[in-house]
C-alpha positions in Angstrom: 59.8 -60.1 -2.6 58.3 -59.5 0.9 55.9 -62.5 2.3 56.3 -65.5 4.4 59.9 -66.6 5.6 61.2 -63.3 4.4 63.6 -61.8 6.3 60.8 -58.7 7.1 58.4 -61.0 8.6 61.0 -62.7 10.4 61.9 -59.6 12.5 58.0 -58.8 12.5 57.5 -62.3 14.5 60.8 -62.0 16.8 58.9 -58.2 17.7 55.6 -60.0 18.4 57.2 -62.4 20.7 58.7 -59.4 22.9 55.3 -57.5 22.3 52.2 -59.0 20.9 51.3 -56.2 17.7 54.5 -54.9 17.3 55.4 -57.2 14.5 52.0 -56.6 12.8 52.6 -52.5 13.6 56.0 -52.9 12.2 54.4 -54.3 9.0 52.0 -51.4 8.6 49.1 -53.1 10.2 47.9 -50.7 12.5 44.7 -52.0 13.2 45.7 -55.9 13.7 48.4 -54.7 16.0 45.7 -52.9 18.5 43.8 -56.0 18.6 46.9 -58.4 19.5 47.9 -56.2 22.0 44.5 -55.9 23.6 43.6 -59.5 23.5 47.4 -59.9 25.1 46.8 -57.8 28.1 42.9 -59.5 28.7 44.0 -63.0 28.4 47.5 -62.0 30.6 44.6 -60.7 32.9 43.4 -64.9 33.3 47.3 -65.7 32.8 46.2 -66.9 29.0 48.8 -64.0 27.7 51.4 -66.6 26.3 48.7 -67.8 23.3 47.9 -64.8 22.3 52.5 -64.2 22.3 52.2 -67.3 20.1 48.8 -66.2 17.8 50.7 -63.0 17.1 53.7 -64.5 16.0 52.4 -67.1 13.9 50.4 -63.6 11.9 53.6 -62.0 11.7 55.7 -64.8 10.1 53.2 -66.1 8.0 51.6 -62.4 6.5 51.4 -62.1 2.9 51.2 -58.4 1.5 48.5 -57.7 -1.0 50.3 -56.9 -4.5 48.1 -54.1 -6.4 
């Protein structure tokens, strides 16, 4: 079973850290993913970059998939 601490979301997060929305794109998350990376590039803009690194790793480990 997928969900947090799984071995899945652990990759997901290690992806985020080199890439803020990989991890959520790698997930299937399209939509998330654009928004971590956008925030990523405006707050590296004010050199603010490294929260949103952290933000998008926190999503990635601790992401729950819905079961239908």
């Amino acid at each position: 079973m997928s969900g947090q601490g799984s071995a899945g979301n652990t990759i997901a997060a290690l992806a985020s850290f080199f890439a803020p929305g990989l991890g959520q794109l790698i997930q299937g998350r399209p939509g998330i993913a654009i928004v971590h990376f956008i925030m990523a590039w405006l707050l590296w803009l004010i050199l603010l970059g490294w929260i949103i690194h952290i933000v998008s790793c926190l999503d990635a480990a601790k992401w729950k998939p819905v079961l239908r």
